[in-house]
C-alpha positions as a Python dict, from the first residue, in 0.01 Angstrom:
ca = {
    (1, 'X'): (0, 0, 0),
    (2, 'X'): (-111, -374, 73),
    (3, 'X'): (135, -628, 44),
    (4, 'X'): (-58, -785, -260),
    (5, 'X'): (-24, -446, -415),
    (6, 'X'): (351, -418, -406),
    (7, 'X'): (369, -814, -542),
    (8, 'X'): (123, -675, -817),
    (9, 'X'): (375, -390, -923),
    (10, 'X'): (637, -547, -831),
    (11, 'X'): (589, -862, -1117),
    (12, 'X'): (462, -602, -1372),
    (13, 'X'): (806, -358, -1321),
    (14, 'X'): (967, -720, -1298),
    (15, 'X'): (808, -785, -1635),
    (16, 'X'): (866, -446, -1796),
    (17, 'X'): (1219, -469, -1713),
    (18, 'X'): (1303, -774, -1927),
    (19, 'X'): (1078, -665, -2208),
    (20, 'X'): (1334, -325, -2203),
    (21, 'X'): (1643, -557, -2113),
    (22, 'X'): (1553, -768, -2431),
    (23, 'X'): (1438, -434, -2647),
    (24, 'X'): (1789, -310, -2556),
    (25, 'X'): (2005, -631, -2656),
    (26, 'X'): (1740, -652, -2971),
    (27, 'X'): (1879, -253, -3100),
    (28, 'X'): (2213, -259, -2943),
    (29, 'X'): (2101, 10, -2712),
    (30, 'X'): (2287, 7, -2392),
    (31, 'X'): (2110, 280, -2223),
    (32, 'X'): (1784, 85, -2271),
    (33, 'X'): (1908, -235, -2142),
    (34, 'X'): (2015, -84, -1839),
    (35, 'X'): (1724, 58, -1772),
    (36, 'X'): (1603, -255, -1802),
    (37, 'X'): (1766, -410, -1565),
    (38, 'X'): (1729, -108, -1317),
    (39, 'X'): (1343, -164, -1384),
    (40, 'X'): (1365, -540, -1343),
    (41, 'X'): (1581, -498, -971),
    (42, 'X'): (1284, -205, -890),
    (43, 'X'): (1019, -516, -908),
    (44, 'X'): (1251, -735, -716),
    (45, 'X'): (1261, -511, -460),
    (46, 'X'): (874, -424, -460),
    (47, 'X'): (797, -830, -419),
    (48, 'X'): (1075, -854, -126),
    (49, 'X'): (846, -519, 26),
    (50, 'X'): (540, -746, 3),
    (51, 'X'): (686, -1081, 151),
    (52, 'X'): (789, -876, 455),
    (53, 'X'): (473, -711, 481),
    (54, 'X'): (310, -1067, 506),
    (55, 'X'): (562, -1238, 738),
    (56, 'X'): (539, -925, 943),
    (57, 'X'): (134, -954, 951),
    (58, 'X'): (202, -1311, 1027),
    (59, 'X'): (420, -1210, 1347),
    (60, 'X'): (166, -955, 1443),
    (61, 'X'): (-165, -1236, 1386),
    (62, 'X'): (-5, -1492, 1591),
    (63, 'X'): (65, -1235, 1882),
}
């Protein structure tokens, strides 16, 4: 996957997450807030993916 695609999921799990995070605190549901925040972390990670992706294609362009 391109680095602009794992940015792309990466802010939509990022997204998802807090909608669950706040969905969870909204019901008092403890399961779905951690999921939540599992979900939000996933996205975090996916973005970080990308960004090394691109400074990693940056390394390899200047070469």
């Amino acid at each position: 996957m391109s680095s602009t695609g794992d940015k792309i999921k990466g802010v939509a799990n990022e997204a998802m997450g807090n909608i669950k995070q706040g969905i969870g605190r909204a019901t008092n549901d403890p399961q779905t807030e951690a999921e939540g925040i599992a979900q939000e972390r996933k996205g975090e990670a996916q973005q970080l993916k990308g960004d090394a992706k691109d400074a990693i294609k940056r390394g390899i362009d200047k070469v």
